[in-house]
C-alpha atoms as one frame of an Amber mdcrd trajectory, in Angstrom:
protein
  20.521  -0.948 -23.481  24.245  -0.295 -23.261  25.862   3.514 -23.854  28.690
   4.583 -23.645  30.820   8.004 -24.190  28.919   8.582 -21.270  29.732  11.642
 -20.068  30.687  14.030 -22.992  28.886  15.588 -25.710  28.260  12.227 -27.993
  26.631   8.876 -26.715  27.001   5.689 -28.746  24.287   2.544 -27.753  24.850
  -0.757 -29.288  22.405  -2.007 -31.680  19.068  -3.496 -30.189  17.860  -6.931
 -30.314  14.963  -7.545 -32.298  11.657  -5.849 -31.018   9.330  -9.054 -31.393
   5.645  -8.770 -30.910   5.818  -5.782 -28.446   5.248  -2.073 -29.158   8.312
   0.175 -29.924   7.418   2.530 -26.386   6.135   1.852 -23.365   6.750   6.130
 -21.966   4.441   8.734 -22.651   7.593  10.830 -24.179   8.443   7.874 -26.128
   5.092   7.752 -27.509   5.550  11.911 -28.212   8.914  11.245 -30.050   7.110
   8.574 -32.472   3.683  11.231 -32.727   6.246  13.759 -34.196   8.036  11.220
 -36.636   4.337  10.335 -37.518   2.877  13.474 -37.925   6.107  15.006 -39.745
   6.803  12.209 -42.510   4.602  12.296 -45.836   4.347   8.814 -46.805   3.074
   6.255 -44.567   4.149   3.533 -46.386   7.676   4.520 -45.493   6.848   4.480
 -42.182   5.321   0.778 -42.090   8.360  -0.401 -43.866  10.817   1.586 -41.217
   9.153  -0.107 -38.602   9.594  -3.427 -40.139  13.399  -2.794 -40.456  13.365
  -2.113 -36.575  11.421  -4.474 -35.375  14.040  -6.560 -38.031  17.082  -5.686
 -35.903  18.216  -3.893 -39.293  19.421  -0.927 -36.991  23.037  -0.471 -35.786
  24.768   1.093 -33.180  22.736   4.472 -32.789  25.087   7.824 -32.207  23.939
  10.381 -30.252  25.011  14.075 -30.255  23.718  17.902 -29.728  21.241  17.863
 -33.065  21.755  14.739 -34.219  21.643  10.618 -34.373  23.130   8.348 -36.448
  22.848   5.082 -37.450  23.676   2.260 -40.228  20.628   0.934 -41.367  20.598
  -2.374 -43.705  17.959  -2.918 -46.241  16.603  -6.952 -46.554  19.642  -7.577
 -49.088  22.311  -6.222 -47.061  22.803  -2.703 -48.189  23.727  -0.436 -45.761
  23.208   3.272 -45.663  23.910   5.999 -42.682  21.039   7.421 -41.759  20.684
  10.765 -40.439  17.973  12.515 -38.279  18.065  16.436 -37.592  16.759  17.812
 -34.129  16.793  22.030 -33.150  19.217  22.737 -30.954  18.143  24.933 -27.921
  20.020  28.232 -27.327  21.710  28.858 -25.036  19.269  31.576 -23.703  16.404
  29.040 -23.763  18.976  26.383 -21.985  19.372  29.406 -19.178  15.253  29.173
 -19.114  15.208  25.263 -18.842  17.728  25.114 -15.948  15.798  27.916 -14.069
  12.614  25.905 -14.408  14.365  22.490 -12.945  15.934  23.858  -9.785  12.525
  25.349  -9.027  11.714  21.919  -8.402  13.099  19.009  -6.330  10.370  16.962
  -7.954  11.853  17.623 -11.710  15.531  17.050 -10.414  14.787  13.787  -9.149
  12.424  12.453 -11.967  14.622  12.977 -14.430  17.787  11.307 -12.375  15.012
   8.612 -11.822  15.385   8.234 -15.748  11.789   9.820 -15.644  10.590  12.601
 -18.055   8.398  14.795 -14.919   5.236  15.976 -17.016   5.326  18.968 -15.336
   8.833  20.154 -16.464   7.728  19.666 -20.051   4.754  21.737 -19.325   6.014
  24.415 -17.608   9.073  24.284 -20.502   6.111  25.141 -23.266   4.479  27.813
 -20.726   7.882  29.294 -20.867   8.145  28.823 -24.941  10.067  25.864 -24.917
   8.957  22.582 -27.077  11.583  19.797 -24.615   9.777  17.313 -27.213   9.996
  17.338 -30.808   6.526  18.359 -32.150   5.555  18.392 -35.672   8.810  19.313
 -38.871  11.065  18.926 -35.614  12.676  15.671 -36.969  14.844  16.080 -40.413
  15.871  13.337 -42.304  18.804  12.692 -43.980  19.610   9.111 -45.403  22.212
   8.152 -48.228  19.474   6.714 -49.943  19.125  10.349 -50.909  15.296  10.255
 -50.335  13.976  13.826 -49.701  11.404  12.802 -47.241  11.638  10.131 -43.671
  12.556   6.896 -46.000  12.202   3.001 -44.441  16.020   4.233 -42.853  15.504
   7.335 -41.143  11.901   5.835 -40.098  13.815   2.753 -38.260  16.526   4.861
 -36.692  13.777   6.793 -35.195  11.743   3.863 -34.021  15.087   2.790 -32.564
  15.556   5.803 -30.765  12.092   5.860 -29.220  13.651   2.650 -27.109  16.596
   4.529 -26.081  14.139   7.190 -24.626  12.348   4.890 -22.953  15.231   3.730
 -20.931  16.686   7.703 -20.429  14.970  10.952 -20.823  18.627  12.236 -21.190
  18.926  10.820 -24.623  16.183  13.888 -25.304  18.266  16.517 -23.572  21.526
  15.531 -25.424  20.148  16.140 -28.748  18.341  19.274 -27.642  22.469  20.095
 -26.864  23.375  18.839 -23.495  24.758  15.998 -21.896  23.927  14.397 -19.101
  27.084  15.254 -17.054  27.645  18.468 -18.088  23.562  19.225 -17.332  23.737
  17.405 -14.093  27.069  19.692 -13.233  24.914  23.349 -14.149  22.094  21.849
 -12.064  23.824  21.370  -9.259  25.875  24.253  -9.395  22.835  26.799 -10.444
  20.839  24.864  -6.988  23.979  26.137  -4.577  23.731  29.389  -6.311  20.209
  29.771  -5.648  20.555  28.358  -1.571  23.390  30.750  -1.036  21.613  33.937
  -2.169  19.608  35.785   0.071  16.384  36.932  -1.075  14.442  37.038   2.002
  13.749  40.157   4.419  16.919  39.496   7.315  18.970  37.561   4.791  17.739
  34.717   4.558  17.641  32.808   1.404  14.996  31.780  -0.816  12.943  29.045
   0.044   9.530  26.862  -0.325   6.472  27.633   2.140   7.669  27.094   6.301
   6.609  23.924   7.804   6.666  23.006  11.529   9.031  25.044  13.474   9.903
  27.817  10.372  11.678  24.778   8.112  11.596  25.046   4.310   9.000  22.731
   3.353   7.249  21.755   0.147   4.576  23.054  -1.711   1.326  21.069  -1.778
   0.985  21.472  -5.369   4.694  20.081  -5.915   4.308  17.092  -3.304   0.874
  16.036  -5.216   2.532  16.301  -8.925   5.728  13.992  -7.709   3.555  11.534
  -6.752   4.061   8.788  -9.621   7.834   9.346  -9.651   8.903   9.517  -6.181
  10.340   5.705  -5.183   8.281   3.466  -3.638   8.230   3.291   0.042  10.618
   0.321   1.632   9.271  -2.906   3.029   7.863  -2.631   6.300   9.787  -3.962
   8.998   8.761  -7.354  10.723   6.218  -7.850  13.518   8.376  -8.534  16.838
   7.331 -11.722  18.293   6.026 -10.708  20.983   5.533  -7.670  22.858   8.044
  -5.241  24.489   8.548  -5.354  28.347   6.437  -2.069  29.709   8.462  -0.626
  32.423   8.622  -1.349  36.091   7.138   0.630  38.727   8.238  -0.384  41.586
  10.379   2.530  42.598  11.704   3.976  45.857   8.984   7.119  45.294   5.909
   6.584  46.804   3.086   6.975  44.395   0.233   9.476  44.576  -2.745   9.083
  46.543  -5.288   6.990  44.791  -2.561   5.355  42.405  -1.840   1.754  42.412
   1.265   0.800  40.468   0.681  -3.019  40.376  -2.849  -2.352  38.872  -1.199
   0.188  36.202   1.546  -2.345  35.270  -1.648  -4.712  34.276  -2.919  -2.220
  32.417   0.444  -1.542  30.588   1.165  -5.088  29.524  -2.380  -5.258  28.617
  -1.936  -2.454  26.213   1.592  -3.620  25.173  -0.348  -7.123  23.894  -3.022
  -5.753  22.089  -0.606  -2.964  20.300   1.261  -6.409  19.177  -1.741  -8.004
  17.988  -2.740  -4.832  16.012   0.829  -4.525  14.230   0.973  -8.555  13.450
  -2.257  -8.313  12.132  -1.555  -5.262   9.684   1.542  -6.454   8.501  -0.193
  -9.492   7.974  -2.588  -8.009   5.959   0.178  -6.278   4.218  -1.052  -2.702
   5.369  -4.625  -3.484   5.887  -6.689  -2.647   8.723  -6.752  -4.738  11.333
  -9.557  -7.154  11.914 -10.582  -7.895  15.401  -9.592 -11.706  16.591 -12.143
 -13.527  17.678 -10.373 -16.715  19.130  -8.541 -17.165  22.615  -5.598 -14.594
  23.279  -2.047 -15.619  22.308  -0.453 -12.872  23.702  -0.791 -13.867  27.799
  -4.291 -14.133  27.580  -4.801 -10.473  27.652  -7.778  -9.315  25.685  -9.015
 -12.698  24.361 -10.786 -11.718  21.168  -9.736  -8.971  20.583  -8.830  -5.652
  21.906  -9.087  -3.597  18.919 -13.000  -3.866  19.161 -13.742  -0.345  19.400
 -15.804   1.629  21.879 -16.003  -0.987  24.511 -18.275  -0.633  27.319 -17.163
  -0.801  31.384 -18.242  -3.953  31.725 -17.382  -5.378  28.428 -13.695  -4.004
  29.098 -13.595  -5.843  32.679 -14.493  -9.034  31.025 -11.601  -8.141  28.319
  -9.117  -7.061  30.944 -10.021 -10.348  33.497  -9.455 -12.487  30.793  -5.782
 -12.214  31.342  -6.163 -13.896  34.409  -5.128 -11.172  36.865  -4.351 -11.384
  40.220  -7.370 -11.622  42.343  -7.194  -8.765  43.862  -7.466  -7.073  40.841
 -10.028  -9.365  39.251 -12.552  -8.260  42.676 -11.704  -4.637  41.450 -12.564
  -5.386  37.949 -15.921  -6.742  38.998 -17.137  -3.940  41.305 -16.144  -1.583
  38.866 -18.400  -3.120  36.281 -21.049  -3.890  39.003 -20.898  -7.529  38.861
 -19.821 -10.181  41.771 -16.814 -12.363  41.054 -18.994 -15.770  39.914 -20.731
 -13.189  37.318 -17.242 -11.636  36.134 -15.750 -15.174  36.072 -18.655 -16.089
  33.619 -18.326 -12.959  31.573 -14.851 -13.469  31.454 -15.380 -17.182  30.575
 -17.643 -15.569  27.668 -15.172 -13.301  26.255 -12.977 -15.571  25.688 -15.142
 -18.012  23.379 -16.156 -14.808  21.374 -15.895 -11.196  22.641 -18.817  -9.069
  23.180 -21.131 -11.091  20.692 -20.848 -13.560  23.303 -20.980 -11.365  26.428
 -24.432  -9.803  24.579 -25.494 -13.715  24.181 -24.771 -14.454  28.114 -26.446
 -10.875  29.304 -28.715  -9.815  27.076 -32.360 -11.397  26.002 -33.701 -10.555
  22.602 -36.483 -11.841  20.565 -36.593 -12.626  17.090 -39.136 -11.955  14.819
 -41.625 -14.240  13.505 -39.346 -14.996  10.410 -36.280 -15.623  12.072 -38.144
 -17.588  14.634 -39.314 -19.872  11.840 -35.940 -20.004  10.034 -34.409 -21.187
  13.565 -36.848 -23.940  14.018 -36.189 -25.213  10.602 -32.378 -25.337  11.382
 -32.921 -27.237  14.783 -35.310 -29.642  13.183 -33.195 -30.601  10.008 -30.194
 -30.503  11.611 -30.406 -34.403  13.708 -32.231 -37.640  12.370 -35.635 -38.235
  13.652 -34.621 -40.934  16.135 -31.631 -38.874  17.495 -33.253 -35.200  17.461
 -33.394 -33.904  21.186 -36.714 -32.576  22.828 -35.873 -29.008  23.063 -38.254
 -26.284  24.530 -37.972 -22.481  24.245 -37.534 -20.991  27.579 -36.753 -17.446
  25.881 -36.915 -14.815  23.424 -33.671 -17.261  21.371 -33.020 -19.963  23.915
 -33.541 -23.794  23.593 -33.577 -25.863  26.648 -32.744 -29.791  26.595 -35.002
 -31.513  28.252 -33.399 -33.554  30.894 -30.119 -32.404  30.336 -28.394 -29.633
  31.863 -28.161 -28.164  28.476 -28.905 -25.048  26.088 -28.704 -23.289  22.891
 -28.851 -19.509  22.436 -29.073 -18.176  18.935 -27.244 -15.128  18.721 -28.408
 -12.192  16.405 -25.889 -12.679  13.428 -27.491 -16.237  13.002 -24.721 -18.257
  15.097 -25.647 -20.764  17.753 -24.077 -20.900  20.882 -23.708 -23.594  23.388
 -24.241 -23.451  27.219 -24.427 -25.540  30.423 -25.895 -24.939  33.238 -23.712
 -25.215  36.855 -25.659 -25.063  39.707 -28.217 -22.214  39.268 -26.642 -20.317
  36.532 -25.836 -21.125  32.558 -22.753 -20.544  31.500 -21.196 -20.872  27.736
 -19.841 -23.864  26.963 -17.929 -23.254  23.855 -17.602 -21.208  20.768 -20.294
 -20.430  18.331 -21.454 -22.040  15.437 -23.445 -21.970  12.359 -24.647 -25.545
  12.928 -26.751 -26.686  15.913 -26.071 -29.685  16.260 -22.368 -29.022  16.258
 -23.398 -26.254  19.053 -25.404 -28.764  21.066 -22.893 -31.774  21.086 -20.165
 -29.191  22.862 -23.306 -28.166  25.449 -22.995 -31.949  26.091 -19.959 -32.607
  25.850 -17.891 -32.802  29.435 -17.130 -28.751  30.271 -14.020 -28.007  29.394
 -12.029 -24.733  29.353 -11.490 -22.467  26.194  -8.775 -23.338  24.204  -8.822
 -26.881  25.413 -11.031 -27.738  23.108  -9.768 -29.641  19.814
């Protein structure tokens, strides 16, 4: 769409193309401005063939001016005729009324410069008496056709017009008798008016409710009704690639009693990595909520999977927070503190990092499943090999499946997964992630041990 005369009291658009296959509006106060021409013209037979000529392209440059548009409208053969359409002017008393209800909101102001017709200005308008859109006998026709009532040309030019609204809301306030410049001007000029006057007890001017510290704020009721025509929020920015340097502690001050700045430096670059995980795994998600990762840390190895597991216990933290291979000092610290002695943290650590605290509840806790499951599991370990190559296994546990003659075992964990262990010396320890298959969980018990995230 394409206007021009922009900024007086007349707007000329250029003719649109043809409207092909597609309905005439797409805006609620488009569809209001065809409801009037609908409910106002007697013959609906004119208005099918109007719409024909529109959709047709029959309709030529459309002028618009306070209480009027114009067009040319061609019939199939050629003929042209100037068409007319009549809207009501507003008074000027009821144009003082309509600017007083805009400037009471910011919301209306910036809907409408948003090419948006707000809802709630034309509601409040008819509280107030005013009818902003044309309602039924608002739209008069005139045609040199000289037909008394909305003809096929008077129908198209306002099927046209309906367009133009949809594109700018101002096209309705012109004919009601304003332009767009000259409103935008008594707007802005009525708002200043309205800042600088005091009405307030102390002289302060007139404002919305007090937020945070005494500063004007918004109304709830105004915030919640701009809520379909306020912008949309920018992009978010980019996930660093990799987490920010926490600050150094080693200062000249000597630290209080009790405090040990090497250990809280850990404990900062810990948190920086798992704040990094969090935000690359939102924006990832484009705004979703994070989801906990349950593979080996690639942030320093702090956390393993992950971090954002919530409501971790002592010792399932210690295991979280050795897994980023701290000094030893601090990894003897970590395992008094969750009553464990190093060889036990080093497992629980070695845990964590194949699968978080499902697998530290598979190394240190025994459960027993119920008949059912017990039956299901037995079923998986026997069709999962060929007779000649199934391994002897015997049940040593509540969910654990020893090799026999191999320093081997499977633990079935409670959501249904198998994991792998090997035993070193006197105590099992997990030898690799967990899987739905037991066989697959088996061959990496037997498999030479090897580290997490060595595996392929």
């Amino acid at each position: 769409m394409s206007g021009y005369g922009h900024g007086g009291d007349e707007r000329t658009f250029e003719a649109l193309p043809p409207a092909k296959g597609a309905a005439f509006t797409r805006t609620w106060w488009g569809r209001a401005w065809l409801k009037a021409l609908e409910d106002t013209a007697l013959d609906g037979q004119q208005l099918k063939a109007g719409r024909r000529h529109a959709r047709a392209g029959a309709v030529g440059a459309v002028s618009v001016r306070p209480g009027r548009i114009t067009a040319i409208v061609k019939d199939r053969d050629g003929t042209a005729h100037r068409s007319d359409v009549l809207v009501r002017e507003f008074s000027e008393e009821e144009w003082e009324r309509l600017l007083d209800l805009a400037v009471d909101s910011a919301g209306h102001i910036a809907a409408l410069l948003e090419r948006e017709m707000p809802p709630h200005l034309v509601e409040d308008a008819a509280v107030a008496g005013l009818d902003l859109l044309p309602g039924i006998g608002d739209l008069d026709p005139e045609c040199g056709c000289e037909a008394w009532d909305h003809c096929p040309h008077t129908s198209a030019l306002c099927y046209q017009v309906a367009r133009l609204l949809d594109e700018d809301p101002f096209v309705l306030l012109l004919m009601r008798g304003r332009g767009e410049r000259t409103l935008l001007d008594q707007l802005q000029a009525r708002s200043a008016r309205r800042a600088a006057v005091p009405s307030a007890p102390g002289g302060q001017a007139e404002a919305g409710p007090e937020g945070p510290g005494g500063l004007p704020g918004v109304s709830a009721a105004e915030a919640y009704a701009a809520r379909d025509i306020l912008p949309p929020l920018p992009a978010p920015a980019p996930a660093p690639s990799a987490p920010g340097e926490p600050p150094s502690l080693d200062t000249e001050t000597e630290p209080e009693p009790g405090v040990d700045p090497t250990a809280l430096e850990y404990l900062a670059r810990d948190a920086a990595a798992r704040a990094h995980r969090m935000l690359v795994a939102v924006l990832g998600a484009g705004g979703a909520p994070a989801v906990p990762d349950r593979g080996v840390s690639s942030a320093g190895g702090f956390g393993g999977p992950d971090s954002v597991e919530p409501s971790l216990t002592v010792a399932q933290d210690a295991a979280r927070l050795a897994a980023g291979s701290p000094e030893s000092w601090i990894a003897a610290r970590l395992a008094v503190g969750s009553g464990r002695t190093r060889a036990e943290l080093d497992v629980a650590t070695r845990a964590w990092r194949f699968g978080g605290s499902a697998a530290l509840a598979v190394l240190e806790e025994e459960w027993t499943p119920d008949a059912e499951t017990l039956a299901r599991a037995a079923a998986r370990l026997a069709e999962a090999w060929e007779d000649d190559e199934r391994p002897v296994l015997r049940r040593t546990a509540g969910a654990r499946w020893t090799v026999v003659g191999a320093e081997a075992q499977l633990r079935l964990g409670t959501d249904g997964r198998w994991w792998p262990y090997r035993k070193a010396g006197a105590r099992w320890s997990p030898a690799g992630p967990a899987d739905r298959d037991p066989a697959s969980a088996l061959a990496a018990a037997l498999a030479t041990d090897t580290a997490p995230g060595q595996r392929g």
